[in-house]
Each structure stands twice: as structure tokens, then as C-alpha cells.
N, C-alpha and C positions, 0 to 999 in steps of 0.2 A: 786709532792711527796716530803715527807721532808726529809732533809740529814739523818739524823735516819735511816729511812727505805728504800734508796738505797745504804745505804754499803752492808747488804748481798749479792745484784745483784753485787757488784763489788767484794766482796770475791771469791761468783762462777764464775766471768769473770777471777778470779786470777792476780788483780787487786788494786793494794793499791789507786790511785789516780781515780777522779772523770772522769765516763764513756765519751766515745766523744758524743757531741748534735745529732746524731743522735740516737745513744743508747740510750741516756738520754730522749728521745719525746719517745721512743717505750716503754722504764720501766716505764714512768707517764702514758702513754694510758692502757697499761696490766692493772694498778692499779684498773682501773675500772671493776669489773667482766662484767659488761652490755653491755662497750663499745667492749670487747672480746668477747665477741659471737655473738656481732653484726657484728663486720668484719668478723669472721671465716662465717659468715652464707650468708653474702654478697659475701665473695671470692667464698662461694660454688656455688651461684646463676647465677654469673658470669661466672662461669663454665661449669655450665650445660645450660645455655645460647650459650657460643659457639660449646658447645660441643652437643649439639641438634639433629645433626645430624646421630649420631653415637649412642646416648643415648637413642632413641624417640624411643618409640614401632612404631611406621610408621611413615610416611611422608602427614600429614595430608593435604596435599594442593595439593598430588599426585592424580589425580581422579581417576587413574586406579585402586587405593588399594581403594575406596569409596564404600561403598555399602549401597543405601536408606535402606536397610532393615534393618541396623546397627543402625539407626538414635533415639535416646533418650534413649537410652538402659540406665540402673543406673549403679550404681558403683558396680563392682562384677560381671558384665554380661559375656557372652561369645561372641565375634560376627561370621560370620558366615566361615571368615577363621581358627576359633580357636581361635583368641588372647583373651586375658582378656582386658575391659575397666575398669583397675583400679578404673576413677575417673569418670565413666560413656561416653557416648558419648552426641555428639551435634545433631541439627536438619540435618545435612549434612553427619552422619554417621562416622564423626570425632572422634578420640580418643580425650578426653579432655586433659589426662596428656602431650599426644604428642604437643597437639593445646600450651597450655602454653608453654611449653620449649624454642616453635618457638615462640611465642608471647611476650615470655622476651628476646627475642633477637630483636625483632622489638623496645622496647619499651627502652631498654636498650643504642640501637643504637642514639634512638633518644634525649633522655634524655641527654647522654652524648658528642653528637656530637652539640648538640644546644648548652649547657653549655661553652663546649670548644670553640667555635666560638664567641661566647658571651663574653666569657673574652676578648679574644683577640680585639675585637673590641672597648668595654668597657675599657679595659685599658688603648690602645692607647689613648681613647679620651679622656677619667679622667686624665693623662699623660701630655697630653698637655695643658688641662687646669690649670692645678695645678702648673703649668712651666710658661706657659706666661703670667697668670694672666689676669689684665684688662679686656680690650674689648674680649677680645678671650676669658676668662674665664665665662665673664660676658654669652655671649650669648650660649657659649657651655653646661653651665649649665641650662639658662631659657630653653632650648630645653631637657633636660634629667626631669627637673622640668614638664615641660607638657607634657611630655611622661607618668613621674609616675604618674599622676591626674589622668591619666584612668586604668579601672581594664588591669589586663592581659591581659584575657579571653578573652575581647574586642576587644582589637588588634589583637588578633590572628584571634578572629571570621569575622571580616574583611578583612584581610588576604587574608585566604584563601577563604573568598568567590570572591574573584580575581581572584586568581592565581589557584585552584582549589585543588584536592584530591592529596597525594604521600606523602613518606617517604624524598625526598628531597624540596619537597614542604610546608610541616611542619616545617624542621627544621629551612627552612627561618623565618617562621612564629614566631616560637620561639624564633629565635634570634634578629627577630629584636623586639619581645615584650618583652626581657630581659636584653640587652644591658646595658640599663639605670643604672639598680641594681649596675652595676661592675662600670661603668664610675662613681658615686658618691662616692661606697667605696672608690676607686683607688685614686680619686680625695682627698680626705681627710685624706688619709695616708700619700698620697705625699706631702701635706700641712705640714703636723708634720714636715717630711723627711728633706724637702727641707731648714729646716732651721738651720737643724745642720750642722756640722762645715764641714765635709768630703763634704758637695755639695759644700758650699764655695771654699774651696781646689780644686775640680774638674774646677771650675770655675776658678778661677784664673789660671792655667795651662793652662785656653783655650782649653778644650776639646770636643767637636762635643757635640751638642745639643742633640744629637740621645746615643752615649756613657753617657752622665749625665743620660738621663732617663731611659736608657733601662740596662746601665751595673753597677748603682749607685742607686739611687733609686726605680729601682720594685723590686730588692732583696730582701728590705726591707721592702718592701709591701706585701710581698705573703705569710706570714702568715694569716692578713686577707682576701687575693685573694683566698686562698684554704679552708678557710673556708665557704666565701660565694659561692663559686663554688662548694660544696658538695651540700650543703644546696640546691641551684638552680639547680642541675642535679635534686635533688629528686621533687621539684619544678616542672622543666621542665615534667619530666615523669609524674607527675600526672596531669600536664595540657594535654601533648597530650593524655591521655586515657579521663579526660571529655570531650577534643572535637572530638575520636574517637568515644565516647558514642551516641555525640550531632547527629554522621553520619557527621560530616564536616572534620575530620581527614583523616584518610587513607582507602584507599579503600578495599572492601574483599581479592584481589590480594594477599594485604600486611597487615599482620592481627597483630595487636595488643593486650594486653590484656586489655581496654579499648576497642575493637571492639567484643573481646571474651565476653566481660560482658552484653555488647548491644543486642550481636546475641540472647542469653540465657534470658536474662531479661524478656522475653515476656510470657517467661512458668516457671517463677516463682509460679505463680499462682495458674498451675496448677500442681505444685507439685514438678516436673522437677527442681529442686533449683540446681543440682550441676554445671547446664550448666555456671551458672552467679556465683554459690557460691563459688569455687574454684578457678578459674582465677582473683575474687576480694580477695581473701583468699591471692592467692600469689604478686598481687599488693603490698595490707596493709602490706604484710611482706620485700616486697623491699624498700618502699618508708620508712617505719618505719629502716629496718637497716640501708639506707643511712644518716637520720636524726640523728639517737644514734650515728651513728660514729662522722658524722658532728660535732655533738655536745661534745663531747668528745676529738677533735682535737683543738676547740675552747678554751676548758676550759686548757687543756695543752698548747698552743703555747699563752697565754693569762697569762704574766706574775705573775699580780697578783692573780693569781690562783695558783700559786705556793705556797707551805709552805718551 
């Protein structure tokens, strides 16, 4: 945002001098009406993700509240305790709206526990490469390079046809089919990084190898570490609902919404759309607001973007 149009936020902060850099990231994000309602819509989602429990017309995976007679009813219906299915039910007499709430908490879980894992792995190893150089870099990298020659999808679907079906069985899956992504950013930051003056300085103090990397240069890395770690949660979530789709994700136990769309899928056909329609409805709307922000995070911590 250009200095013009952040003095009024520093008027109403009552404020003559320029706001501190954290203020200053949040008034260039506001800037964007899209990227604002993509968070607000994302904090909601998150919300009502954890809060599922307490929000959900039932407990969809409870069987005592099940009743086959309940099973494809549409949206608008009555089931046979009274409640309304909003958004219709499924073949198993399921509330839909309920099934989603728990289904983005499955999906949410996953997306964001693989991503998180995945940096941390990823960086360490981008980290060291980008430090020791040579031979260690050399080979650290040909290993990330043949990692990314194959699709994702690949690797995951390999995976787990090992290791099998779960929610912690996935995330392995994930993480080690995105690793790579963070190890090459990481590694190409730290290349910049390493060569201005404050590493030299570290260095000559003789300071632990572990303190150069970890308390001198990822600092300085993690504007682009949190951008591509948004981006790759969204990433992540949409890979585990295709291979939730494919039946090699997670099991009915632990339902996702990528397992919500699969169930449904099949009576598309016959008319029955909301089983599939709705829980892909509210996917496109998670994966699309973690992308808008990502991308809005990007365009503000991303210098020249700045006016």
C-alpha cells in the first residue's frame, strides 16, 4: 500500500509516525477487499470445524441417532425424530450439513498437519543444504530433484497402498510427497541469505552451526516459508480428498469431505446431487479461501509489491 494511503490508518491509530511491521502487513492485506473476506470466511470455517460438535444437528457417525428410513431424504425434509435435513441426508440416513462440519475437521486436520510437518522437514533439509554447500548440497538436492519429477499423487498412491487406510497414515503420506516443495524454497532463500554481511558476522564470532541456521537465517526465510506453506496446506487438502475419492484415503470410520463426495457420487445420476453437491460446494470454498489469502500474503511480504 503506498505511504498516501496509510497515513489515515495512522491518523485513526492516533499516530504521527509510520505503524510497526506488524500493523503495517495487516493494513496492506485489509487493502484487498477479496483477500478480506477470504480470511473472515476461512476463520469462520475453522470454527465451525472445531466447533462441530456442539454446532451439528447430530453426531453423524453416532448409529444410535441413524435411522435407514432417514436415508436420501432432500433438503427441506423432516426425518423421523423431527429434525430438519437442511442440506438433505445421505445413503446411511446421515444429516449432510452435520456429515460436512465433521468432514472439515477431518480434512482440515490433515491438510494442516501434513503442511506443518512438511516444512519442518523441508527446511531442515533446504537448511543444510544451502549451508554446507558441495557434496552435501550436491546430493541433497539430486534427491529433492527426483522426488519432484514424479506427480504427487503418485507418491502418495504408493504410499499408501503400503502402509494402508487412517488419518495418521495419510499424513505420512503427504508429508513425505511434499517435503521437497519446502527443501528447494528454503534452499534458495538461504542461498540469497547466506551471503550477506550478518551471516559473515555470525560466523566469525564462531557461533554453532545450529544458531547460524536456525536463529539467523530462517528468520529471514519465512516470508517465503509461509507463503508456500499456505499454498501447500490448500494443496495438501485437495490431494487428500482425491485420494479419499480414489477409496485409498481414509476409511468410512474417519470421514472426510473428499469421502463425503465419493459416498454421494453414485446417485448423482439419479437425481440425489446434494449428497456429492454440497460437501464439494464447501471443499471449492476452503481450498479457494486458503489460495486468496495465500496469495494476498505473497503479494504483501513480497517487496516489490509494495507502492
Amino acid at each position: 500500500m503506498p505511504a498516501s494511503f496509510r497515513r489515515p490508518f495512522n491518523l485513526l491509530l492516533g499516530k504521527s509516525a509510520e505503524p510497526s511491521p506488524a500493523r503495517l502487513f495487516w493494513i496492506d492485506f485489509f487493502a484487498s477487499p477479496v483477500a478480506a473476506v477470504s480470511l473472515v470466511v476461512l476463520i469462520a470455517i475453522v470454527l465451525a470445524a472445531v466447533l462441530a460438535p456442539f454446532i451439528a444437528p447430530q453426531n453423524p457417525y453416532d448409529l444410535s441417532v441413524l435411522d435407514i428410513m432417514d436415508s436420501r431424504q432432500p433438503p427441506g425434509s423432516e426425518s423421523s425424530s423431527g429434525m430438519i435435513f437442511l442440506l438433505g441426508s445421505d445413503g446411511a440416513g446421515r444429516d449432510v450439513l452435520s456429515a460436512i462440519l465433521y468432514g472439515m475437521r477431518t480434512s482440515l486436520l490433515v491438510g494442516i498437519s501434513s503442511g506443518l510437518l512438511g516444512m519442518c522437514i523441508g527446511v531442515t533439509v533446504g537448511l543444510v543444504a544451502a549451508y554446507k554447500g558441495g557434496r552435501v548440497e550436491t546430493v541433497i538436492m539430486r534427491i529433492v530433484d527426483l522426488q519432484l519429477s514424479f506427480p504427487t499423487i503418485l507418491i502418495a498412491l504408493i504410499l499408501l497402498s503400503v502402509v494402508g487406510k487412517g488419518v495418521d497414515k495419510i499424513i505420512l503420506a503427504l508429508v513425505i510427497a511434499q517435503w521437497a516443495y519446502f527443501a528447494r524454497a528454503v534452499r534458495a532463500a538461504a542461498l540469497a541469505e547466506q551471503r550477506k554481511e550478518y551471516v559473515e558476522a555470525a560466523r566469525v564470532l564462531r557461533l554453532s552451526h545450529a544458531r547460524v541456521l536456525f536463529s539467523h537465517i530462517l528468520p529471514n526465510c519465512m516470508p517465503s516459508l509461509i507463503v508456500i506453506g499456505t499454498l501447500q496446506t490448500a494443496s495438501a487438502i485437495s490431494l487428500e480428498a482425491t485420494l479419499s475419492f480414489l477409496g485409498v484415503g481414509l476409511p468410512p470410520t474417519e470421514p472426510s469431505l473428499g469421502l463425503l463426495i465419493s459416498n454421494g457420487f453414485e446417485s448423482m445420476m439419479s437425481g440425489r446431487y446434494w449428497m456429492s453437491l454440497y460437501p464439494g460446494i464447501a471443499l471449492l470454498i476452503i481450498i479457494m479461501a486458503i489460495n486468496l489469502v495465500g496469495d494476498q500474503v505473497r503479494t504483501v511480504l513480497n517487496p516489490k509489491g509494495r507502492g
